[in-house]
MDAnalysis code that builds the backbone (N, CA, C; Angstrom):
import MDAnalysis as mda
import numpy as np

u = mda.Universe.empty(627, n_residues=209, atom_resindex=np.repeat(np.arange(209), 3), trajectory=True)
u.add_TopologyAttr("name", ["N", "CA", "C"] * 209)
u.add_TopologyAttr("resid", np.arange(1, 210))
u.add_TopologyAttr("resname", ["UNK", "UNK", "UNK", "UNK", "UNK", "UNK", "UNK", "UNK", "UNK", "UNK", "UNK", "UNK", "UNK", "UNK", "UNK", "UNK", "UNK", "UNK", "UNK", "UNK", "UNK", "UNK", "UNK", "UNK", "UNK", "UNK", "UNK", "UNK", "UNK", "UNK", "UNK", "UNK", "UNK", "UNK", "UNK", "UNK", "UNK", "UNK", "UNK", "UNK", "UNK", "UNK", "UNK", "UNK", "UNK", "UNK", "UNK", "UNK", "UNK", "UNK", "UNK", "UNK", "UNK", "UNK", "UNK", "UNK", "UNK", "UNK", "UNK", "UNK", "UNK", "UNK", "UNK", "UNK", "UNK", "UNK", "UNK", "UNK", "UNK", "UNK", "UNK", "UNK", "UNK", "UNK", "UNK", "UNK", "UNK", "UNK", "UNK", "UNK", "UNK", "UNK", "UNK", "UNK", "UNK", "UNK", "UNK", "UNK", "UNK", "UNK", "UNK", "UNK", "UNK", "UNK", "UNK", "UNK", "UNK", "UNK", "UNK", "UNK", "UNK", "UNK", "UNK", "UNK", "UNK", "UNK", "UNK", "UNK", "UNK", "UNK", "UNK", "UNK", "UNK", "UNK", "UNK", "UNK", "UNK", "UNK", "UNK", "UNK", "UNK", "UNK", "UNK", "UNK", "UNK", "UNK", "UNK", "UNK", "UNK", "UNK", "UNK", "UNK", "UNK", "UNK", "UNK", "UNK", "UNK", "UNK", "UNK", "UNK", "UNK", "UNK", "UNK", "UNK", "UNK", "UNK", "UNK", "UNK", "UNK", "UNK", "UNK", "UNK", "UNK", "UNK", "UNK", "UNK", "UNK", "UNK", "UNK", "UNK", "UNK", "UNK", "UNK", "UNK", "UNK", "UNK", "UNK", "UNK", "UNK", "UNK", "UNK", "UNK", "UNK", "UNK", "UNK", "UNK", "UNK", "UNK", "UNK", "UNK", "UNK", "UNK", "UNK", "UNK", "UNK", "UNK", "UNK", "UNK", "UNK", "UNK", "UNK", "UNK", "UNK", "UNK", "UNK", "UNK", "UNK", "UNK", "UNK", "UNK", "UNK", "UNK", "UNK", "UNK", "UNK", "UNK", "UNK", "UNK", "UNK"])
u.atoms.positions = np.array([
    [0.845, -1.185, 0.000],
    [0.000, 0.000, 0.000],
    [0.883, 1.238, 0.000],
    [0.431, 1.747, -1.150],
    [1.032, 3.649, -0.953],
    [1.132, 4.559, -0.213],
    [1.864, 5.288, 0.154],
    [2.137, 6.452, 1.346],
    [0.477, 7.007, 1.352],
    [-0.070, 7.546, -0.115],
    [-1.002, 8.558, -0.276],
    [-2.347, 7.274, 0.143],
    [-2.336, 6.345, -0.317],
    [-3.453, 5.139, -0.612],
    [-3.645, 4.945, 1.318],
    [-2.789, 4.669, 2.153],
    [-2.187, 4.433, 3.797],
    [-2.808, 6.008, 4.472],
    [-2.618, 6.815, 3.391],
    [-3.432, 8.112, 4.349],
    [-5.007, 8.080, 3.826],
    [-5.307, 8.288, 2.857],
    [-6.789, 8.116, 2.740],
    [-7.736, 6.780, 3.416],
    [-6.864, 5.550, 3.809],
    [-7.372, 4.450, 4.326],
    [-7.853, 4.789, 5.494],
    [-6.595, 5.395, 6.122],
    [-6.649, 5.917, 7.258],
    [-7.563, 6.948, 8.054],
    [-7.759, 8.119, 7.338],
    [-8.518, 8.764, 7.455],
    [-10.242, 8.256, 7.454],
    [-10.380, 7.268, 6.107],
    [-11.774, 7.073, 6.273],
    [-11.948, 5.833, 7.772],
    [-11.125, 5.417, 8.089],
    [-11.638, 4.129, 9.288],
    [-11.505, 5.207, 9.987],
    [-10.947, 6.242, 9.833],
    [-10.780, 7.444, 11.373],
    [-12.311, 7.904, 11.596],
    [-12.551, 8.355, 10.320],
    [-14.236, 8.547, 10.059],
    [-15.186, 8.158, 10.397],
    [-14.918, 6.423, 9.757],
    [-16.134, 5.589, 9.844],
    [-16.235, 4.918, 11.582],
    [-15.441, 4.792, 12.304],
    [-15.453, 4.205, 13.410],
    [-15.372, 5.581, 14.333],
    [-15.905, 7.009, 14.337],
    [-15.347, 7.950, 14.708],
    [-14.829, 7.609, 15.874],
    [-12.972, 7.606, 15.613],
    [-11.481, 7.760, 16.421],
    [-11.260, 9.025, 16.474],
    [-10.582, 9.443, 17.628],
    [-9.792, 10.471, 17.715],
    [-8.096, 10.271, 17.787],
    [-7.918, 10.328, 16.538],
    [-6.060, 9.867, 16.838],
    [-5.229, 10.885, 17.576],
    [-4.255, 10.817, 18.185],
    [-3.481, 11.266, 19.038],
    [-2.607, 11.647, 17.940],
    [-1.822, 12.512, 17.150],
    [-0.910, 12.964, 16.469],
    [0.225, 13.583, 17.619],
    [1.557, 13.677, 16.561],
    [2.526, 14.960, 16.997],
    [3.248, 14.214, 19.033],
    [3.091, 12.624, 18.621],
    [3.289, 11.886, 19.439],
    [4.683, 10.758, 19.657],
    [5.556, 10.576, 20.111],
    [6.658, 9.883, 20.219],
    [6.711, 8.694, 21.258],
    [7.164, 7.593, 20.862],
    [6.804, 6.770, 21.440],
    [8.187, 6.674, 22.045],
    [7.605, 6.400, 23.544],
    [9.073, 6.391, 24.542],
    [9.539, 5.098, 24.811],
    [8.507, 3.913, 24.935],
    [8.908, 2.739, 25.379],
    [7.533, 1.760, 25.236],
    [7.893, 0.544, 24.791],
    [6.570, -0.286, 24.512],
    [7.053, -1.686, 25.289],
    [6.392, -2.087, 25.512],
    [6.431, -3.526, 26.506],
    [5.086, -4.482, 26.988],
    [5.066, -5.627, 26.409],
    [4.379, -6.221, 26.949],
    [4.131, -6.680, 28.227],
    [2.822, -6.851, 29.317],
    [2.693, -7.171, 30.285],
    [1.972, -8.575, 30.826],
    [2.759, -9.682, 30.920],
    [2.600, -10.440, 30.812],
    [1.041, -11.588, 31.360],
    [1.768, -10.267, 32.474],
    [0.502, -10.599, 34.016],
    [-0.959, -10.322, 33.392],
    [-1.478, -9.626, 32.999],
    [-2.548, -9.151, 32.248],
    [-2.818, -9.490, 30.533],
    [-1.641, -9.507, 30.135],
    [-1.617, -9.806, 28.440],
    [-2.085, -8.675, 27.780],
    [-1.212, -7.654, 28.167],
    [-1.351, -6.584, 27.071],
    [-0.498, -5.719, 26.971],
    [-0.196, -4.738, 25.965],
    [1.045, -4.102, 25.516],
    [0.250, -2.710, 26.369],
    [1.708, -2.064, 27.286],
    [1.487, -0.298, 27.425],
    [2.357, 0.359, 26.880],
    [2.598, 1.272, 25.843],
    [3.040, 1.589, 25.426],
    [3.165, 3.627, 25.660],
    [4.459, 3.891, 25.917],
    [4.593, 4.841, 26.854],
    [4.540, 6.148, 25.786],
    [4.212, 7.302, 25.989],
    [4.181, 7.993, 24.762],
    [4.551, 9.654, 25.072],
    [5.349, 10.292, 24.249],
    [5.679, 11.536, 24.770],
    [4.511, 12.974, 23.659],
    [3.685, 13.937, 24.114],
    [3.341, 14.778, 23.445],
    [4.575, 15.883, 23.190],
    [5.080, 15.756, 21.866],
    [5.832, 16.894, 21.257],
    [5.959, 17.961, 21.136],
    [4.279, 18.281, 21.887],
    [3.833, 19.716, 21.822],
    [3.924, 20.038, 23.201],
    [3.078, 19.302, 24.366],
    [3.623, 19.587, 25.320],
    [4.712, 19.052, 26.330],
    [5.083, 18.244, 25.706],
    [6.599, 17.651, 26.687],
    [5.379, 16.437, 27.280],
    [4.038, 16.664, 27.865],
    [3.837, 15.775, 28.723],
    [3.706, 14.571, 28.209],
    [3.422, 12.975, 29.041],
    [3.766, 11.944, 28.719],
    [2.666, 10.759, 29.286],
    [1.936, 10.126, 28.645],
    [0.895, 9.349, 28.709],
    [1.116, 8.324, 28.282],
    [0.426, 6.937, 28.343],
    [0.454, 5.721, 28.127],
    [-0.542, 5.228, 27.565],
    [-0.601, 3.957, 26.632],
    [-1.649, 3.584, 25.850],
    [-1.335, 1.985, 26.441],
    [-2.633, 1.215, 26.665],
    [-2.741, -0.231, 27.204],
    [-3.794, -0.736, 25.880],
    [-3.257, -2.023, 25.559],
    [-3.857, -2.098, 24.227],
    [-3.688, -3.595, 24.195],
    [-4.583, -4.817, 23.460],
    [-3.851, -6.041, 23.235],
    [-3.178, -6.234, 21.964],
    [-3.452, -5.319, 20.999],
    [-2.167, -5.833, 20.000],
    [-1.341, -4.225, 19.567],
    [-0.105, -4.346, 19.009],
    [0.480, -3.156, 18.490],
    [0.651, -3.162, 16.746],
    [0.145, -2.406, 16.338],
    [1.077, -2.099, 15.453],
    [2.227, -1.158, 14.732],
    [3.413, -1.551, 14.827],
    [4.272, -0.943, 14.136],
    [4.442, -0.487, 12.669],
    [3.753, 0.626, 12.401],
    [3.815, 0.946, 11.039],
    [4.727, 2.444, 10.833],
    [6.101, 2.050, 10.969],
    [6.931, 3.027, 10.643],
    [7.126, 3.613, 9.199],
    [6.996, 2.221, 8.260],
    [7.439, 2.146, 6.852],
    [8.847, 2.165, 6.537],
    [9.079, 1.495, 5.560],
    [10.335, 1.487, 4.768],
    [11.094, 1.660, 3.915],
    [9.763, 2.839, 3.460],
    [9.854, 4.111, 2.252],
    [9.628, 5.596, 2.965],
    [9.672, 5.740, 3.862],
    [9.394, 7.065, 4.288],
    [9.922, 8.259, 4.181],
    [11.065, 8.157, 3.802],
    [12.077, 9.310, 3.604],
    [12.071, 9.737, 2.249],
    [12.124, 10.798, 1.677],
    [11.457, 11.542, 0.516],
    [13.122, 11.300, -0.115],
    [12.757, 11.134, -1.346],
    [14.386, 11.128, -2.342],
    [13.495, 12.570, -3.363],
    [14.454, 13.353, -3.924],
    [13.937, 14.136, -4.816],
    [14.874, 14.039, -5.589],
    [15.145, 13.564, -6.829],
    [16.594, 13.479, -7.686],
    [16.777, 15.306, -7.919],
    [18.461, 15.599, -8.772],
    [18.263, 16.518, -8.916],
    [18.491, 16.137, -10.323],
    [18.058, 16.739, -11.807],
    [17.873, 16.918, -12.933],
    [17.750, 18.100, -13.799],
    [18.576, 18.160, -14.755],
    [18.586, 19.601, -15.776],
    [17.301, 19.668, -16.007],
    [17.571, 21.374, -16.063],
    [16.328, 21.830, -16.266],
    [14.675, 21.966, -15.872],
    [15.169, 21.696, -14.125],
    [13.995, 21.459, -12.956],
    [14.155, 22.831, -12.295],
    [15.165, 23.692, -12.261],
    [14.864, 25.020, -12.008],
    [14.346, 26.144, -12.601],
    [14.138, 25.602, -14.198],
    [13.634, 26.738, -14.567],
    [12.268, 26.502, -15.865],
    [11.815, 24.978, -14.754],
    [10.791, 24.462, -15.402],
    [9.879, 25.135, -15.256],
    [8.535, 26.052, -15.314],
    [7.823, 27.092, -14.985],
    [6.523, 26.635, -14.587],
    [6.644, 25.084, -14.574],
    [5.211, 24.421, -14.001],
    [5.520, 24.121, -12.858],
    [4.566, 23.047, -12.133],
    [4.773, 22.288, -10.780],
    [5.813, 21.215, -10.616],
    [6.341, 20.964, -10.017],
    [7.558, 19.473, -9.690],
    [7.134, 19.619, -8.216],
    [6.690, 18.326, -8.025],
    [6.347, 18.008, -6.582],
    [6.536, 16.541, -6.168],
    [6.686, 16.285, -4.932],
    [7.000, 14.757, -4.796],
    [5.698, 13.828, -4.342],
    [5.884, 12.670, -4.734],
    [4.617, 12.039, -4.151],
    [3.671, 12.067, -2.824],
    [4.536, 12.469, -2.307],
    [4.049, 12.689, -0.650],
    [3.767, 13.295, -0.382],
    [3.603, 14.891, -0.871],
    [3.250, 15.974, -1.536],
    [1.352, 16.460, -2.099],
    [1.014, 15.269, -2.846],
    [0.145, 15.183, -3.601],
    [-1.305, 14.739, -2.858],
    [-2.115, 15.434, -3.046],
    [-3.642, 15.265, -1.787],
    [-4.469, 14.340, -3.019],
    [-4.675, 15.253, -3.995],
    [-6.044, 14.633, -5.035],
    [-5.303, 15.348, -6.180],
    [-6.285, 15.252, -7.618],
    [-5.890, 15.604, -8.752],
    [-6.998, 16.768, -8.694],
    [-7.714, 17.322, -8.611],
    [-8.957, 18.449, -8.908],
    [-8.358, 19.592, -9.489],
    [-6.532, 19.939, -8.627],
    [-6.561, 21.148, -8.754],
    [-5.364, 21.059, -10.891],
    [-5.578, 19.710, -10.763],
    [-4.850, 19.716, -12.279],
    [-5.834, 19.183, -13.266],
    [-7.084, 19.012, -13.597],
    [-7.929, 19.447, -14.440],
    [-7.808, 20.284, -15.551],
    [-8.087, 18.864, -16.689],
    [-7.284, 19.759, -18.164],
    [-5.783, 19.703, -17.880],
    [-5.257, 19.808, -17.354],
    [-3.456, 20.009, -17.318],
    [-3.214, 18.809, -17.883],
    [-1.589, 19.433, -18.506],
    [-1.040, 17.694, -19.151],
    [0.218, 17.698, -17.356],
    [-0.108, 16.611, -17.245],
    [0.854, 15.775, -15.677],
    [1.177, 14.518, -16.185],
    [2.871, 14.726, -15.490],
    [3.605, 13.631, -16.026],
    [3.988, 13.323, -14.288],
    [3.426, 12.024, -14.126],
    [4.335, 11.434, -13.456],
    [5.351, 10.246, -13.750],
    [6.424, 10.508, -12.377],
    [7.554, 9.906, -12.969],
    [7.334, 8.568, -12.456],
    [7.372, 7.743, -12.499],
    [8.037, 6.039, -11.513],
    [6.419, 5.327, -11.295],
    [6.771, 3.947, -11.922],
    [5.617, 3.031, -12.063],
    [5.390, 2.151, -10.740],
    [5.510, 2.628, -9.260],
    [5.432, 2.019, -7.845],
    [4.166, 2.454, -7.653],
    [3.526, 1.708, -6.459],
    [2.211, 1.866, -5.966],
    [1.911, 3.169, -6.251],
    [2.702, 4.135, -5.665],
    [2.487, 5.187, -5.430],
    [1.962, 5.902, -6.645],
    [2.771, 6.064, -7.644],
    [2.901, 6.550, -9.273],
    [1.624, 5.550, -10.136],
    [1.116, 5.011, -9.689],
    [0.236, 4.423, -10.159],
    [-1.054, 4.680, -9.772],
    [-0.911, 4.554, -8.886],
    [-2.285, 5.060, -7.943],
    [-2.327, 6.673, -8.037],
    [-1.481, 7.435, -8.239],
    [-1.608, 9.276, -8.181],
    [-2.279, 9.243, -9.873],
    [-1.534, 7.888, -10.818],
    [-2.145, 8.540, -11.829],
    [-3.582, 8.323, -12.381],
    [-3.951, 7.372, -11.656],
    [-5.284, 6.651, -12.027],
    [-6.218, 7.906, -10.820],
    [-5.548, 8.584, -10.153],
    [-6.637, 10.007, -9.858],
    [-6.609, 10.899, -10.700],
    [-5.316, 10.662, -11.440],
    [-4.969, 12.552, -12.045],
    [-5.935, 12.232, -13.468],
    [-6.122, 10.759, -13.449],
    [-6.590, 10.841, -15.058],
    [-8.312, 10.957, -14.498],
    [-8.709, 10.259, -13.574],
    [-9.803, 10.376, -12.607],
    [-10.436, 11.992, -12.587],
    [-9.421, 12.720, -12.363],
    [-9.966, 13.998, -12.252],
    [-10.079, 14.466, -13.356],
    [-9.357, 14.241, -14.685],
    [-9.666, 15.064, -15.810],
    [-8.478, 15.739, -16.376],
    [-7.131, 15.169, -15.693],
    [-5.994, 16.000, -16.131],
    [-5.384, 14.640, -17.632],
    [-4.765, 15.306, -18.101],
    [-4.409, 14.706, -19.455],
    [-3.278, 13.965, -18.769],
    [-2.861, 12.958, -18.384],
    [-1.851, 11.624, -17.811],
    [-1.133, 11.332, -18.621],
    [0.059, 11.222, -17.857],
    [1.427, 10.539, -18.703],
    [1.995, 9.841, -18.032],
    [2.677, 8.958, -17.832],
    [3.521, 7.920, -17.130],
    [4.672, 7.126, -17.453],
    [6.082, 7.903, -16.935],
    [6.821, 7.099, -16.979],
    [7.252, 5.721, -16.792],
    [7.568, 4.783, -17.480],
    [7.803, 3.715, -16.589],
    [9.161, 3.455, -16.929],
    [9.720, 3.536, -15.923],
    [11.816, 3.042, -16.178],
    [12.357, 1.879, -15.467],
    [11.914, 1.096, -14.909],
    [11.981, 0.150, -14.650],
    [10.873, -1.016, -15.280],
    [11.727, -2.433, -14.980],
    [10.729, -3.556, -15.501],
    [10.233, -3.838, -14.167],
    [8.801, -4.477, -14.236],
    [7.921, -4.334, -12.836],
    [7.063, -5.568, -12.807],
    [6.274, -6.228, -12.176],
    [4.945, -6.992, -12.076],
    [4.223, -6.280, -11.458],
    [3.193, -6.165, -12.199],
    [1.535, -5.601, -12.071],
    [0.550, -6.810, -11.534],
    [0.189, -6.823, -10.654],
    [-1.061, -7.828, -10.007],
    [-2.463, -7.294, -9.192],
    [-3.154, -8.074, -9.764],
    [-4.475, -7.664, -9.090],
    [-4.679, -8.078, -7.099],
    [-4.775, -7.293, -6.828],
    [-5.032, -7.722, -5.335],
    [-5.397, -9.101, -4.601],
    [-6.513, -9.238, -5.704],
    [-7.516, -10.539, -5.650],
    [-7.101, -11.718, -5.585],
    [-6.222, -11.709, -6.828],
    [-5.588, -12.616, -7.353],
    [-4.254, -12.692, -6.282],
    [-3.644, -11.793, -6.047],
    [-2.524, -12.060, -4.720],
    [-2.754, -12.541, -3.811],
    [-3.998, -12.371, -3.169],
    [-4.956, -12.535, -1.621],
    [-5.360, -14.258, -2.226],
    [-5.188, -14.773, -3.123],
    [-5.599, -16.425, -3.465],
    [-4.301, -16.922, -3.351],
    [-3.301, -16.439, -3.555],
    [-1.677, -17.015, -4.201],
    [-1.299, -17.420, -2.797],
    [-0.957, -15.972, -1.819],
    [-0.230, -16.218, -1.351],
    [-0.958, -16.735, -0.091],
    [-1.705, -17.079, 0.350],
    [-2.111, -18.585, 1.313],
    [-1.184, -20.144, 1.105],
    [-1.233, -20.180, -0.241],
    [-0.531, -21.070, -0.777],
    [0.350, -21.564, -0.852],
    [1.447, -20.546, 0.027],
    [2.948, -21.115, 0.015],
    [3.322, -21.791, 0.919],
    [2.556, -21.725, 1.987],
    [2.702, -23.318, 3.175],
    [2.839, -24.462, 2.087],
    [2.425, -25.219, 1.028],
    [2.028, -25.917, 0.518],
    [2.338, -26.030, -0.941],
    [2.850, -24.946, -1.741],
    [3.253, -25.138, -2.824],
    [4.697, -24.872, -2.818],
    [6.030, -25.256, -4.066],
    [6.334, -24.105, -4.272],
    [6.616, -22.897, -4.974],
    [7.427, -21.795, -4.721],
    [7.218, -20.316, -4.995],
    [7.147, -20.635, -7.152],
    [7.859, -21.385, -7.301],
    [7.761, -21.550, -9.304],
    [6.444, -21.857, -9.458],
    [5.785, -22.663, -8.965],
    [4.204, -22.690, -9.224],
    [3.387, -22.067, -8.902],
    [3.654, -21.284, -7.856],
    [2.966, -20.115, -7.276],
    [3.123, -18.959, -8.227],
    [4.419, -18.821, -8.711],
    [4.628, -18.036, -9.840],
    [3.792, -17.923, -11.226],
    [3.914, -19.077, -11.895],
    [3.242, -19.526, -12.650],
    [1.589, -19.279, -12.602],
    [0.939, -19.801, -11.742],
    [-0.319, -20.023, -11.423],
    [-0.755, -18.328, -11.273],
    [0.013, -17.296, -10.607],
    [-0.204, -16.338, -10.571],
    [0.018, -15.032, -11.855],
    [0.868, -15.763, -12.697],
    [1.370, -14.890, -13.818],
    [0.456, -15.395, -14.974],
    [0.200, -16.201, -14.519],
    [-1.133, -17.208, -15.706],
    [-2.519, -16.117, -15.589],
    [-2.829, -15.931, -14.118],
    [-3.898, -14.979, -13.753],
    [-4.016, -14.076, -13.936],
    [-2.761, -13.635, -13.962],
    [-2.531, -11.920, -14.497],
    [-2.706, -11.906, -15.979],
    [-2.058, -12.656, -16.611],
    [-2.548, -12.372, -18.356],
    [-3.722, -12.927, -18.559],
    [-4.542, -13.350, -18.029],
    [-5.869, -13.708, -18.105],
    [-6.890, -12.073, -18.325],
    [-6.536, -11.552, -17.184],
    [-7.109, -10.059, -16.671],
    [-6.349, -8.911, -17.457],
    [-4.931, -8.865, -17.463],
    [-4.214, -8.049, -18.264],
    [-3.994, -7.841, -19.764],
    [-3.417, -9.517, -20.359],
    [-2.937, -9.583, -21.610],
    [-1.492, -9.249, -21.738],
    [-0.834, -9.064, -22.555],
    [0.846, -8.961, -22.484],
    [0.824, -7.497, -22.479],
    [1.245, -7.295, -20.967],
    [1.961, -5.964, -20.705],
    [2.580, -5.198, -21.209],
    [3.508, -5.672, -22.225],
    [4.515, -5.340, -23.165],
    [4.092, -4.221, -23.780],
    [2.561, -4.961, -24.346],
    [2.061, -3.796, -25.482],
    [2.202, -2.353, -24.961],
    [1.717, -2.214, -23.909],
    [1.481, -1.093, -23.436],
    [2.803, -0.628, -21.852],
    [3.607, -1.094, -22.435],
    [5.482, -0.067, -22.504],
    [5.626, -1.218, -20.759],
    [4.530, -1.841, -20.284],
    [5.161, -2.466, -18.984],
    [5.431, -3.673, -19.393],
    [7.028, -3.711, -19.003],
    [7.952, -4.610, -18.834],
    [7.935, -5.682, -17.890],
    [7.530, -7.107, -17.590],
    [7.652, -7.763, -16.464],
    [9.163, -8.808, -16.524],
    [9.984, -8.331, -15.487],
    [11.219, -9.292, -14.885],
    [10.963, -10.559, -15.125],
    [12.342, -11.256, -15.822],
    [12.036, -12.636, -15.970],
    [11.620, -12.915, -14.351],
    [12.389, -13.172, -13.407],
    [11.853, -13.489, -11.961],
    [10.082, -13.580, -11.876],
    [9.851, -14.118, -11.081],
    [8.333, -13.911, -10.923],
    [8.309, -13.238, -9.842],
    [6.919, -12.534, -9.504],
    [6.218, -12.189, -8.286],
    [6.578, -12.185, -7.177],
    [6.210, -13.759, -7.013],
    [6.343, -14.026, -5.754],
    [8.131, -14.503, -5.323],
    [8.586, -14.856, -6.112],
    [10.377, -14.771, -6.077],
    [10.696, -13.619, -5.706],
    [10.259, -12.553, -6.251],
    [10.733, -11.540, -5.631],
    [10.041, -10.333, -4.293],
    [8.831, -11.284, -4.033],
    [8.659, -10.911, -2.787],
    [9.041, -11.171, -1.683],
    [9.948, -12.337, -2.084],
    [10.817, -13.220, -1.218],
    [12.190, -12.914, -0.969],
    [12.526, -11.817, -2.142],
    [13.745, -11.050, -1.729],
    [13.264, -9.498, -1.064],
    [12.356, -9.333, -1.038],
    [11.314, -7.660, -0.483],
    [11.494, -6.808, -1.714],
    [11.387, -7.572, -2.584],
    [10.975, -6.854, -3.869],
    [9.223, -6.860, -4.138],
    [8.604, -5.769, -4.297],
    [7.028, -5.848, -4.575],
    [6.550, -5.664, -5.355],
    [5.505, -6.433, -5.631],
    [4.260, -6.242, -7.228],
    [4.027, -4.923, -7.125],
    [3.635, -4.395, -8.084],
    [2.368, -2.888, -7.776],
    [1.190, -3.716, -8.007],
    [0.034, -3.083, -6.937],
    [-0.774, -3.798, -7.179],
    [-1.820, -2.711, -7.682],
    [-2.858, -3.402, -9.174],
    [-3.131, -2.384, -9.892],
    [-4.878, -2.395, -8.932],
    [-5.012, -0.820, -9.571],
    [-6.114, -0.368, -8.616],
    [-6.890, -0.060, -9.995],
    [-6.776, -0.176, -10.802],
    [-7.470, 0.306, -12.482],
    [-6.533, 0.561, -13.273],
    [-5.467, 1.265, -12.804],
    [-4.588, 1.855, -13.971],
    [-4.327, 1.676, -14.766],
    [-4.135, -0.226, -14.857],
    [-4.032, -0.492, -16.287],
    [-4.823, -0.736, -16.922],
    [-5.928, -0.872, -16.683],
    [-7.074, -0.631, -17.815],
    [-6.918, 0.828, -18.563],
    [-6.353, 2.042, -17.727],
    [-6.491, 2.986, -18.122],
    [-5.297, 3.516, -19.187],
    [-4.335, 2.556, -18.988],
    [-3.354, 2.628, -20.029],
    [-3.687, 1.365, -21.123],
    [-4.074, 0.552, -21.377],
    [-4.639, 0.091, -22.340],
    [-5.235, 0.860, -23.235],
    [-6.627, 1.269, -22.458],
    [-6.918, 2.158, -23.392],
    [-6.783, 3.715, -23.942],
    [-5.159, 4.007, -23.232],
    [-4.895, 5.108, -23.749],
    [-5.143, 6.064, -23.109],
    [-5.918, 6.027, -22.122],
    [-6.634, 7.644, -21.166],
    [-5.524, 7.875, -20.575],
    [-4.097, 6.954, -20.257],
    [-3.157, 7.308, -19.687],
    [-1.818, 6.836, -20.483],
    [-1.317, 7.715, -20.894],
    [0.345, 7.429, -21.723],
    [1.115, 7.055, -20.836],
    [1.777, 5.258, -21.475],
    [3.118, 5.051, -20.461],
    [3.799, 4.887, -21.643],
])
């Protein structure tokens, strides 16, 4: 899941279950308690120095392992006279309507910003510079149960079979898939993008890759 895809998720369960999240918060110390069976997890407010605790039975750690912004530097980005902005950056497409937008890099992220920008009405372009696997969610959420019990080459197979079922050869339309399969390389923490429409939308052209 995408930085931008992880905040809108977020926000709507914030919504739908109305939560009040605690922001602008540092976590001082977490520990399970055995006696009771549950995690307290100690927490500092940033704003006011003061320091509170959360008792909870499960944690999750969602730091991420993309979080830190890369911005390359490239000729002719200073005196480009449009927008250059980074993914993390980006709320919705509304305010680029009619605009031609190029995004760069075919990852969750770049995939999912463009299947809004074309969503909203802006004219889409899409780099893709790397070779990648594209998979449907669906089809991942069947595979990977499976690997207690199969292995990863047939899992491969069975899953790349599914994808050109739904897709067709990627090729046509400029995405490249790694000899490796999928799931081989989720096994090194290499990841699918997993498509949310987009490529329907480059099939038929509403989006240039």
């Amino acid at each position: 899941m995408s930085k931008n895809h992880f905040i809108n998720h977020i926000d709507h369960y914030v919504d739908h279950f109305k939560l009040r999240p605690r922001l602008h918060c540092k976590v001082e110390s977490a520990s399970f308690d055995e006696e009771d069976g549950k995690w307290r997890v100690a927490v500092q407010d940033l704003q006011t120095g003061g320091i509170g605790e959360y008792v909870a039975s499960f944690v999750v750690v969602a730091t991420g392992g993309n979080d830190q912004m890369v911005v390359p530097e490239f000729q002719g980005v200073q005196t480009f006279p449009g927008e250059v902005i980074h993914s993390s950056s980006y709320r919705n497409g509304s305010k680029y309507k009619g605009k031609d937008v190029l995004v760069v890099g075919c990852g969750n992220s770049g995939m999912e910003i463009a299947l809004d920008l074309s969503d909203s009405g802006a004219k889409t372009s899409i780099v893709v510079r790397n070779k990648f696997h594209v998979v449907s969610r669906e089809f991942l959420s069947w595979v990977m149960p499976l690997r207690k019990f199969l292995p990863i080459y047939i899992l491969d197979v069975l899953l790349l079979f599914l994808c050109y079922l739904k897709y067709g050869d990627t090729s046509k339309y400029g995405i490249q898939r790694p000899m490796q399969g999928p799931i081989h390389l989720i096994e090194t923490a290499i990841y699918p993008v997993i498509d949310v429409g987009t490529c329907q939308k480059i099939k038929s052209g509403d989006i240039k890759a």
